[in-house]
VOGU-3710 file (C-alpha; in Angstrom, 3 decimals, decimal comma):
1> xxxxxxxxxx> 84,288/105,011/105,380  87,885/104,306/106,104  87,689/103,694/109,717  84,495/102,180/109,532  86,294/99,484/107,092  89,242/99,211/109,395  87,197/98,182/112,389  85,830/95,264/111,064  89,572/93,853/110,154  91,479/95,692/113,171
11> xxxxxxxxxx> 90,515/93,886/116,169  91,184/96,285/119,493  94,491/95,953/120,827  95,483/93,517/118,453  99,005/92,615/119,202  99,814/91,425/115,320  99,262/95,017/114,087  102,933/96,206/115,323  105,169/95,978/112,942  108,023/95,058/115,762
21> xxxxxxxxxx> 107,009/92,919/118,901  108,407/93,076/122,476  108,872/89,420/123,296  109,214/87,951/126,392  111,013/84,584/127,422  109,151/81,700/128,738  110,313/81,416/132,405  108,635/81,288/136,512  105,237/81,357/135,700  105,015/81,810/132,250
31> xxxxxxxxxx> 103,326/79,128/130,145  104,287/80,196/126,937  106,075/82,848/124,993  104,188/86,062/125,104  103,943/89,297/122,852  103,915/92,468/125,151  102,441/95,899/125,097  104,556/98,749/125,593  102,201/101,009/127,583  102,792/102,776/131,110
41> xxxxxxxxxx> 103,582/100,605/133,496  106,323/99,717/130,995  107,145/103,554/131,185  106,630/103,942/134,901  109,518/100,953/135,444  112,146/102,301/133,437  111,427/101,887/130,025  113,084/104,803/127,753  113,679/105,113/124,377  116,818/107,982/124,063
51> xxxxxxxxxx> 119,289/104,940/124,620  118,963/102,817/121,999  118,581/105,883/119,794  122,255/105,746/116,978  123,331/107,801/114,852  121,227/106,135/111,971  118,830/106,142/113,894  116,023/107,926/111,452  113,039/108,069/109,275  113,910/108,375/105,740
61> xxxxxxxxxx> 111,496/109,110/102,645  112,620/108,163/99,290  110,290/110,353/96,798  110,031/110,371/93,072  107,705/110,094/90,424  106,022/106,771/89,475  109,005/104,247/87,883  111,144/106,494/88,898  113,835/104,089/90,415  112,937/105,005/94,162
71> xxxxxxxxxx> 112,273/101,705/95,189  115,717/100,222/94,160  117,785/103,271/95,666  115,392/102,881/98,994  115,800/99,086/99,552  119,913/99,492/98,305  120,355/102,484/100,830  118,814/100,185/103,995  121,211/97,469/102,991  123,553/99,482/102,738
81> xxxxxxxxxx> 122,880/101,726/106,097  121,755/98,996/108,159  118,252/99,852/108,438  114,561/98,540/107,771  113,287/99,232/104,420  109,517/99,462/104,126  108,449/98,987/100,460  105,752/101,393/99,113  102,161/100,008/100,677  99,377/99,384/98,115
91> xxxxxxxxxx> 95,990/99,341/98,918  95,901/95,853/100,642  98,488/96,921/103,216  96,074/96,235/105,931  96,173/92,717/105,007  99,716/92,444/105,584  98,954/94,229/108,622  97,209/91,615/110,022  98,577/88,373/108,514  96,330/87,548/105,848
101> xxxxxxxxxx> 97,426/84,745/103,710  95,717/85,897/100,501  94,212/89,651/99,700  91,058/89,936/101,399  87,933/91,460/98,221  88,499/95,292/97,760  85,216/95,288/99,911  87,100/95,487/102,895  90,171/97,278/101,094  88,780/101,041/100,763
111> xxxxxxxxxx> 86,750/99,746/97,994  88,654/101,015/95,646  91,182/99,707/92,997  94,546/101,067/91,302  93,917/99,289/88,234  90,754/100,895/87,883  91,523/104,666/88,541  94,902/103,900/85,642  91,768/102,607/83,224  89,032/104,949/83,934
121> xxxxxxxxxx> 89,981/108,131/85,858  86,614/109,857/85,974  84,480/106,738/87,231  81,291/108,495/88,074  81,388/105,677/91,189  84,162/108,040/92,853  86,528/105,308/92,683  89,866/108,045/92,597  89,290/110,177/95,535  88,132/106,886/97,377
131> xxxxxxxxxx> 91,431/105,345/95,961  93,538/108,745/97,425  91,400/109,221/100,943  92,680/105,057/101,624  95,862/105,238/100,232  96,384/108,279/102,602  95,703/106,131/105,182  97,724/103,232/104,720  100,430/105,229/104,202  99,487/106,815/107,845
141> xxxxxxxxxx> 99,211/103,433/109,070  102,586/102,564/107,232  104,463/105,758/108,576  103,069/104,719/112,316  104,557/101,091/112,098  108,123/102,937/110,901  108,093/105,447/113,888  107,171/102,035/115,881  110,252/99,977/114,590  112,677/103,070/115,145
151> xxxxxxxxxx> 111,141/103,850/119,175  110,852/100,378/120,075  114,288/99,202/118,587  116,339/102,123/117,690  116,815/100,968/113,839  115,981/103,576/111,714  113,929/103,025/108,921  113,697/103,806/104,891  110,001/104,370/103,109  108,761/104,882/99,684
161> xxxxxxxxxx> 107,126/108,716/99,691  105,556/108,653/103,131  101,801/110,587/103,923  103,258/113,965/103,847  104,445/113,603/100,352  100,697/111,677/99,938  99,391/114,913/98,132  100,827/115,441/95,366  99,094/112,946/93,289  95,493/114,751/94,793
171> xxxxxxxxxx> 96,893/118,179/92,816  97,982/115,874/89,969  94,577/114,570/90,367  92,310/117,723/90,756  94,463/119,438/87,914  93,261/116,507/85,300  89,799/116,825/87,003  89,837/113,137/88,354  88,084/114,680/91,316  85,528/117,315/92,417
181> xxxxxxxxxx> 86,967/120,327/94,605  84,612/119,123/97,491  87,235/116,079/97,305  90,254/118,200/97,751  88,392/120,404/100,534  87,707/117,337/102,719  91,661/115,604/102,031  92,975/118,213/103,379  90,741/119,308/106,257  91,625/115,382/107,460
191> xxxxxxxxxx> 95,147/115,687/107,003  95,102/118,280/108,999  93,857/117,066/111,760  96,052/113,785/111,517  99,670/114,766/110,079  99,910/117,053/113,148  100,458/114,358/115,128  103,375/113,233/113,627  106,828/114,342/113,163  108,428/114,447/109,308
201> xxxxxxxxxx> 111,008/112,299/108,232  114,607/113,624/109,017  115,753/113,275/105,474  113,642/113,214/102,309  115,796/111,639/99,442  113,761/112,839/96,284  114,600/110,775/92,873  114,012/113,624/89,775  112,873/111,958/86,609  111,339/114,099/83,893
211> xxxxxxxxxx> 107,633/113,020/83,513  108,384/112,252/79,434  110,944/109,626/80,513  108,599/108,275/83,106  105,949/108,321/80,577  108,024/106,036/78,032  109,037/103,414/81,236  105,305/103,212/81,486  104,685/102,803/78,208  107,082/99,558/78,330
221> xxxxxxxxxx> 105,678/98,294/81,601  104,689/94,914/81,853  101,507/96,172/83,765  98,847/96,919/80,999  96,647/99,384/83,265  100,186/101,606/83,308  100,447/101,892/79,592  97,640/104,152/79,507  98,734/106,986/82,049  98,494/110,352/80,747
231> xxxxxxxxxx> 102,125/112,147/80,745  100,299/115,170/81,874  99,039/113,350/84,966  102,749/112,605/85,513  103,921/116,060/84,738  101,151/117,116/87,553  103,025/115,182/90,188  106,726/116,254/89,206  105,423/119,820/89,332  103,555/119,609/92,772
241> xxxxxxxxxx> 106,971/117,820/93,815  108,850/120,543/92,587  107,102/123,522/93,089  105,086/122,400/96,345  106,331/119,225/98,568  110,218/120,296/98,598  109,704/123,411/99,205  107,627/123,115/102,304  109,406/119,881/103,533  112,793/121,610/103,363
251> xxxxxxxxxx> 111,236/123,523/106,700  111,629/120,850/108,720  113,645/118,030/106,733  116,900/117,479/105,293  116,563/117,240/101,599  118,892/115,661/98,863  117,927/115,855/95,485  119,416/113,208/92,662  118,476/112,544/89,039  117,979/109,135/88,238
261> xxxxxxxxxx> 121,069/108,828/86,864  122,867/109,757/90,202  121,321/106,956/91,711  122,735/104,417/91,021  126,018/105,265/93,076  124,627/104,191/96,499  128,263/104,739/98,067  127,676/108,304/96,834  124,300/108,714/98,382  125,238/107,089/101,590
271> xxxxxxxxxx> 128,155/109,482/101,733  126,260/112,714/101,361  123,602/111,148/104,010  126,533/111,187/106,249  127,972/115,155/105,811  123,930/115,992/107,105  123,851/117,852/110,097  120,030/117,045/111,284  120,187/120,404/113,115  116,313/120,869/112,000
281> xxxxxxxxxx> 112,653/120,186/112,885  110,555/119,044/115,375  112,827/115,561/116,206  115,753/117,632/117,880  113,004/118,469/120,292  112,074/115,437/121,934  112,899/113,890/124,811  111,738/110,682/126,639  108,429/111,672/127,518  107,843/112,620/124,191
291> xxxxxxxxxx> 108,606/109,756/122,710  106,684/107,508/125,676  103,492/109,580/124,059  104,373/108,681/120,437  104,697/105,516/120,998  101,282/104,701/122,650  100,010/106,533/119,840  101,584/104,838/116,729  101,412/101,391/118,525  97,480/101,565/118,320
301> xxxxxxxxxx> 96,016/101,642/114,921  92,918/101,774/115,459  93,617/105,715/117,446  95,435/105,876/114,089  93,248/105,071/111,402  90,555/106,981/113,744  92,876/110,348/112,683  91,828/110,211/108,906  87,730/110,149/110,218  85,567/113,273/109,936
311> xxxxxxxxxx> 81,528/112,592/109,497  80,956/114,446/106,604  78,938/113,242/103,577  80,897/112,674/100,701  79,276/110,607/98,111  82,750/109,189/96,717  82,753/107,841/100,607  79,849/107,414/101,877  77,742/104,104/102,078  74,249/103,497/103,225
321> xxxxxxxxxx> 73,391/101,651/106,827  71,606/98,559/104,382  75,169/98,078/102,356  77,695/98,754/105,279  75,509/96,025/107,184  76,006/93,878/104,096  79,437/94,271/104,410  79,690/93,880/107,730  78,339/90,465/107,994  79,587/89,405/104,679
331> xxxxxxxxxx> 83,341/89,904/106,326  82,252/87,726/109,620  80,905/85,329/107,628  84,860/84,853/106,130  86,834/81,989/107,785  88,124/83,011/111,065  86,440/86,374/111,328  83,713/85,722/113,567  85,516/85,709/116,668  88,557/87,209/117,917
341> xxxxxxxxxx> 91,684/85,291/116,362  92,507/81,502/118,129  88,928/81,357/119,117  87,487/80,257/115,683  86,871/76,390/114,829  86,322/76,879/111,137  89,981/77,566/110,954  91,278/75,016/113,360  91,762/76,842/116,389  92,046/74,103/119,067
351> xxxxx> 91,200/74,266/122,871  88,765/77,422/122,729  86,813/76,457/126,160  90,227/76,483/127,774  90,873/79,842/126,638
//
């Protein structure tokens, strides 16, 4: 359902989708400034990626529970480090993928709605495993633009949880029985078949909370639809954290673990980042030609988003031929969907026969 969703809005080989453009200067024989493909002949004439490759020069998660203070530490740690911070995606991240000036409908979002799975858990329309199988892949999509940035520029890059910390909140899920085994069983025979393909972050910076304070932030939240969240919902996520995500990303990944408190001294954090050795996991083992394959991969999103697809029939998923035609020609009829962007009239696009 996923990829089928992301075809109609990802257009193949659509430049717009990378997060970081190579850009080339108008000069002999160049009519205008041009957005360019890193590929193989770019590889073939010289192109590496080791040399622009610093010391910060990493993929960092910051994890935590929901209001947890992750977001603040994240976005004060890239300031602070020199390096991109990517703010948590939500579910109409592939809008902002591709430009959109407003939210596109939820149609052509997942079909599926935070507000709704915080209101009514247990919708018999299977609206919170279709909620977790999308957000799964926007944060793949998300953690593909990151490795992007750091390759293509050498700036590393801070997230908000990233899709190897996705699962925790299908345990915290499955434990509250927001969703059916079957649910679980399919999650994680697609992630893994797509994680693989991706290295983990260096560090993982994980913000503890206890759920009962988390549950009293919420409480106070200006958001009505987070009022209502159970506290043990949010004591199912610290404890597949805890007992789960740490221990198996400690394999590969540098941890550091604060309380919320701790925080809030960014010096402190930045300092600690610092006495890391990074003498683990699967990055010390790359080389050029290993990163020249990355790339390609994480540059096209469509090979991406094509990594969370298995044809299995799940009804929290699955929609008939009659309905995904619906869809389908519902989202051409939008303006400037019919054709391939600067070749639609309805939204001013000039000179098309010149094209």
């Amino acid at each position: 359902m996923s990829v089928a969703v992301i075809r109609w809005v990802i257009p193949s080989g659509a430049a717009a989708l990378r997060s970081v453009n190579v850009v080339q200067k108008a000069g002999v024989h160049t009519s205008q400034v041009r957005s360019l493909r890193y590929g193989w002949w770019a590889y073939a004439l010289g192109e590496r990626t080791t040399p622009r490759l610093k010391q910060n020069s990493k993929i960092i998660s910051v994890d935590g529970n929901l209001a947890s203070g992750k977001g603040a530490l994240a976005q004060k740690l890239a300031d602070k480090l020199g390096m991109l911070y990517m703010p948590e995606p939500d579910t109409f991240y592939l809008d902002k993928m591709t430009g959109e000036k407003t939210p596109l409908p939820v149609d052509y979002n997942g079909m599926c709605s935070l507000e709704k799975f915080y209101s009514d858990p247990k919708a018999a329309d299977g609206n919170s495993y279709r909620l977790q199988l999308w957000m799964y892949t926007m944060r793949l999509l998300q953690y593909s633009d990151a490795i992007e940035h750091l390759l293509t520029t050498g700036q590393g890059v801070i997230l908000e949880r990233s899709p190897f910390s996705d699962f925790v909140f299908l345990e915290a899920m499955f434990k509250q029985g927001y969703i059916r085994k079957e649910c679980v069983q399919h999650y994680n025979e697609i992630k893994n078949i797509s994680i693989c393909e991706f290295m983990p972050p260096h560090l993982v910076i994980f913000v503890d909370q206890p759920a009962e304070e988390v549950h009293k932030k919420l409480k106070q939240s200006g958001k009505s639809f987070l009022q209502n969240v159970p506290l043990a919902y949010l004591k199912g996520i610290e404890d597949s954290y805890k007992k789960t995500f740490l221990p198996q990303i400690r394999e590969t990944s540098e941890v550091l673990a604060y309380d919320a408190t701790q925080t809030r001294d960014v010096e402190k954090v930045a300092e600690d980042i610092d006495y890391l050795k990074f003498d683990k996991g699967p990055w010390l083992e790359q080389d050029d030609v290993s990163y020249h394959h990355l790339r390609m991969l994480v540059e096209d999103k469509q090979r991406v988003a094509t990594l969370t697809h298995i044809p299995r029939f799940l009804p929290e998923i699955t929609i008939g031929a009659h309905d995904y035609d619906q869809k389908y020609y519902a989202y051409k009829s939008l303006p400037g969907k019919k054709y391939a962007p600067g070749y639609n009239a309805d939204v001013g696009d000039k000179h098309i026969w010149l094209k």
